[in-house]
Every structure is written in C-alpha cells, then in structure tokens.
N, C-alpha and C positions, 0 to 999 in steps of 0.2 A: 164812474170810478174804476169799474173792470178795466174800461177806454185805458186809462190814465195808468193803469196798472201794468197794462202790456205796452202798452209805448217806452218808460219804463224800462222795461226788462230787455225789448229789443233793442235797446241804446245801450247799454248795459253789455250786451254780448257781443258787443261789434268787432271785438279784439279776442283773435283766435289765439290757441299757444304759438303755432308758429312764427307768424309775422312779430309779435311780443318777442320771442327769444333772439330773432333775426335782429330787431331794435337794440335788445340787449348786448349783443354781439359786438357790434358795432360801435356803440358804447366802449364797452375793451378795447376796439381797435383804437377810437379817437383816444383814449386816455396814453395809450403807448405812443402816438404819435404827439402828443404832447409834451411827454417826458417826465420824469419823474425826482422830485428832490433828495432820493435817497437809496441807498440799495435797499434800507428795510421796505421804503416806499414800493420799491418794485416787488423785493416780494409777499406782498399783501397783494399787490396786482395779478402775479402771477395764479395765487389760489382763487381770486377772481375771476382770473380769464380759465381755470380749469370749471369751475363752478359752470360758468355759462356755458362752457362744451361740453359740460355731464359726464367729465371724466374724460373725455376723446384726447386731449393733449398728451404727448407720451411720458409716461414715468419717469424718465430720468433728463426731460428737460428742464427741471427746475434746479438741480444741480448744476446741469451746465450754464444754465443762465445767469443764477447767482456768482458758481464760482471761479467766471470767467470774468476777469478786471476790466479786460476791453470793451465786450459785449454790455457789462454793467453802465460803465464808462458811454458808452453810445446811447444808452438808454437816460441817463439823465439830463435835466433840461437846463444848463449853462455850461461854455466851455469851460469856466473857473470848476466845475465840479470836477470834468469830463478831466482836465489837468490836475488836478489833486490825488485823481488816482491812476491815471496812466502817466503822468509828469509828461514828457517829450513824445513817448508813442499815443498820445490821447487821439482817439477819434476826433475829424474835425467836423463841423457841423453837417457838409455832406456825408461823409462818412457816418455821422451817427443817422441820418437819415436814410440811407441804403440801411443800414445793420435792422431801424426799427422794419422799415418795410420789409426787408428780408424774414422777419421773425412774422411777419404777419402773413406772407405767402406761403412759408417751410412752414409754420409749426399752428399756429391760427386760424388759417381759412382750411385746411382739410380737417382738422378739429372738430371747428365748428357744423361741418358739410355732414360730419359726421352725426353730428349731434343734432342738427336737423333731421337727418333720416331716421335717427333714433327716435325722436318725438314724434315725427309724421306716421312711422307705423304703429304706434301706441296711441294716436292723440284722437278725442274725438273734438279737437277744434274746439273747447270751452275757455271761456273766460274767467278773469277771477274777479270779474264785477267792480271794477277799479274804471280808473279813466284810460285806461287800456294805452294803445303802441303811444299816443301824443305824450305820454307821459311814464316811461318805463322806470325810471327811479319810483314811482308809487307802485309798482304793482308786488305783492304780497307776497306769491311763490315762483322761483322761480321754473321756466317751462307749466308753471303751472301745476307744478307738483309739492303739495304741502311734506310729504316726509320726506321727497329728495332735499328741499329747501330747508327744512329742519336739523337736517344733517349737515347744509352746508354753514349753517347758518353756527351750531355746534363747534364744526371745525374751524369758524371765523373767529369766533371767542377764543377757543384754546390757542390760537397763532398769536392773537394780542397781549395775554394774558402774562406771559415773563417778562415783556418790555415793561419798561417805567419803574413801579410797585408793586409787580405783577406778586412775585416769589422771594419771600424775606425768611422764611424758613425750609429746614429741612418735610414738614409737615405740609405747609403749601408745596413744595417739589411734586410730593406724593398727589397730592389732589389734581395738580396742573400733570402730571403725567398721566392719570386715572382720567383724565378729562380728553387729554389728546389719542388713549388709545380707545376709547368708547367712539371718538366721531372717527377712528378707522376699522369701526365694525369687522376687526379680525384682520385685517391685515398689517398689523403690527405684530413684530415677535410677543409671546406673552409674557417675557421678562422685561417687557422694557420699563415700565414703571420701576423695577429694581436697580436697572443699568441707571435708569436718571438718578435714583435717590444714594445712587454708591459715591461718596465721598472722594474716590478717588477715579471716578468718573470723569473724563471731556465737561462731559453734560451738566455736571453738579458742578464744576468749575465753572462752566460758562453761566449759567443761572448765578450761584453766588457772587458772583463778579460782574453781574451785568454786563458779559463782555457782547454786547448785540452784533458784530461783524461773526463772531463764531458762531453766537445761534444763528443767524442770520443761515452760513452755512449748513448747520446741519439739519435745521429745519428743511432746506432744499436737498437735503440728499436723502437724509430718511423717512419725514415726517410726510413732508409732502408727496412725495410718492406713493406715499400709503391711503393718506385721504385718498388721491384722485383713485385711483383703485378702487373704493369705498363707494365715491361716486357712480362710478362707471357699473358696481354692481346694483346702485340704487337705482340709478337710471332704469336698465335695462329689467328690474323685477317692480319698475312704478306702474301698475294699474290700477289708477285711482280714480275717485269721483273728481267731479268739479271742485273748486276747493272752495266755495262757496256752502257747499254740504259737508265740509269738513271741518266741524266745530272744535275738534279736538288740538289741533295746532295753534302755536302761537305767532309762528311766522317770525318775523323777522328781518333788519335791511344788515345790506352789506359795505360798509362803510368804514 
C-alpha cells in the first residue's frame, strides 16, 4: 500500500511550475495567432496574456492595443471583420499576420522571459497535483501560485461583469466598481468607485448604456493597467507552499 502510495505521488509531481507556465504561455500565443471574434474578445485575451506573464507586459500596452483600429483590426479572425472596421485601410491577411507575430516578439516573448525568471527564482519546482503540462487548461493555479491566481482569477470576474446584465443599477455600479478596485490591490486612484458611480461620468454613461466599444476602451487605459501592476506586485511577494497544502483558496479557471 506505502508501494502504491508513492508511485502515486511521484506521478503526481512530474509537472514543475516552470515548464506548466512555459505551456501556458504558449497557450496565449496560439490563441492570438488564431485571431479573435471581437475587440471585447481580445480584450479578455489581453488580461490573459498579462496574467500568464505575472504582470511582465507593459502597462500601457492594453491601451494601445485596444485603442488602435488597425492593430484591433489585424488581430481579428476574418477579413469581413478586419473591413468593418478599418473599411479600405484594413489589414490584409498577411498584414494581420506580421502585426500578430509582431505583438508576440515586441510585447509577449520578453514578458513572458520575464515571468519566467520571476518564477525560477521563487519556485521550488512543485506541482499542483493535476495532470500537469499534457494538460494545462486543468491545472488549478496559475505558476503555481494559489493568491497570485486568486487575484487574477478576481480581476477576470470584475472584466466580465458589465457586459451583458452585468450593471442594471446605480447600486450594482457601486459593487462592480468596489469589485474592480479590490483585484487592484491599491493601485487604483481611491475615488474611483465614486468617479464610476457619478452620473455624469464617461463611466456611468458607458455602464448604463451598455456602450461595450467605450468600456471596452477604458477598461484598456485605466483598469487594466492597474490590475497588471497588481500582478506584478503579487507575483514578486508570492512565497508560497505547494498549492496542494493550500486549503484555503478556491482557485479558479480562466475563460
């Protein structure tokens, strides 16, 4: 039975953080080389692909990637989209294929390089007891880290949260803003829950309006730059156990 026990456990830990986060990476990459149905599509992507670099992406490239037509335009996956919104200057299928791969050289692969090295000096190489790299949509936290994951997992909900039925009152505003400045652990101004709930706000127009092209933007200029921040300070103060001994989290996917 002991036999049976440690065989077991050595099967179990065969997936270190690194080579897991490395899969995950990758992951990002294939999804942007794909293309995406939507600018909202991309940016969900976007706070994905900072998630997996642990913050390493730079702050104010989700602005520029959002609130550039062309760039948006190159990233989605038919030219009927690609022409809807650049009309005549639209990226052509090569062209949106340079712009993805360019995004994945400039702003992706040193990212992640980074986020690597960041894990490697903090990691002692545990598993989270899942089916490890064959399978990285299962695995529970990401790098391995249940509060980084917790957080990001936090800020994934509050990005979804005004689309759809998200915010139907002034009362929800308040909660969905209270909600988005807690997953940026301080790096949100501390008025902003008030700025969202001012009536004669951007923000409170775009919310009651469901105008999703404006959130869309200002989530990439203000929101998002904040999380990653958020990240980046969670990453670098994550010394944790295995998350295996970490009963307290709930985990979480990102989808």
């Amino acid at each position: 039975m002991q036999r049976e026990d440690d065989e077991r456990t050595a099967e179990s830990a065969h997936v270190p953080a690194l080579p897991t986060l490395r899969a995950q990476q990758g992951d990002v990459r294939s999804r942007l080389r794909s293309g995406f149905k939507s600018r909202h599509e991309l940016l969900v992507w976007s706070h994905v692909a900072a998630a997996i670099s642990v913050g390493r992406v730079p702050d104010d490239w989700f602005g520029h990637l959002i609130n550039d037509q062309w760039t948006v335009a190159a990233c989605l996956d038919s030219a009927a989209k690609r022409e809807a919104i650049c009309g005549d200057t639209a990226p052509s299928p090569s062209e949106a294929r340079t712009e993805r791969t360019r995004i994945i050289q400039d702003v992706l692969s040193p990212a992640f390089q980074k986020a690597v090295d960041v894990i490697r000096a903090q990691s002692n190489d545990f598993t989270d007891d899942q089916e490890g790299i064959r399978h990285t949509d299962r695995q529970r936290f990401i790098a391995m880290r249940p509060r980084l994951h917790q957080r990001v997992v936090d800020q994934h909900r509050a990005l979804r949260t005004p689309f759809g039925e998200g915010v139907q009152s002034q009362a929800d505003a308040v909660e969905w803003a209270d909600e988005v400045a807690y997953a940026a652990s301080g790096h949100l101004p501390r008025d902003f829950t008030a700025t969202v709930c001012n009536p004669m706000s951007q923000w409170w127009t775009a919310l009651a309006n469901e105008q999703t092209t404006v959130l869309d933007s200002m989530l990439a200029q203000d929101v998002l730059p904040a999380w990653n921040s958020a990240l980046r300070t969670a990453s670098s103060n994550a010394e944790e156990l295995p998350s295996g001994r970490v009963a307290s989290s709930t985990g979480g996917n990102l989808s």
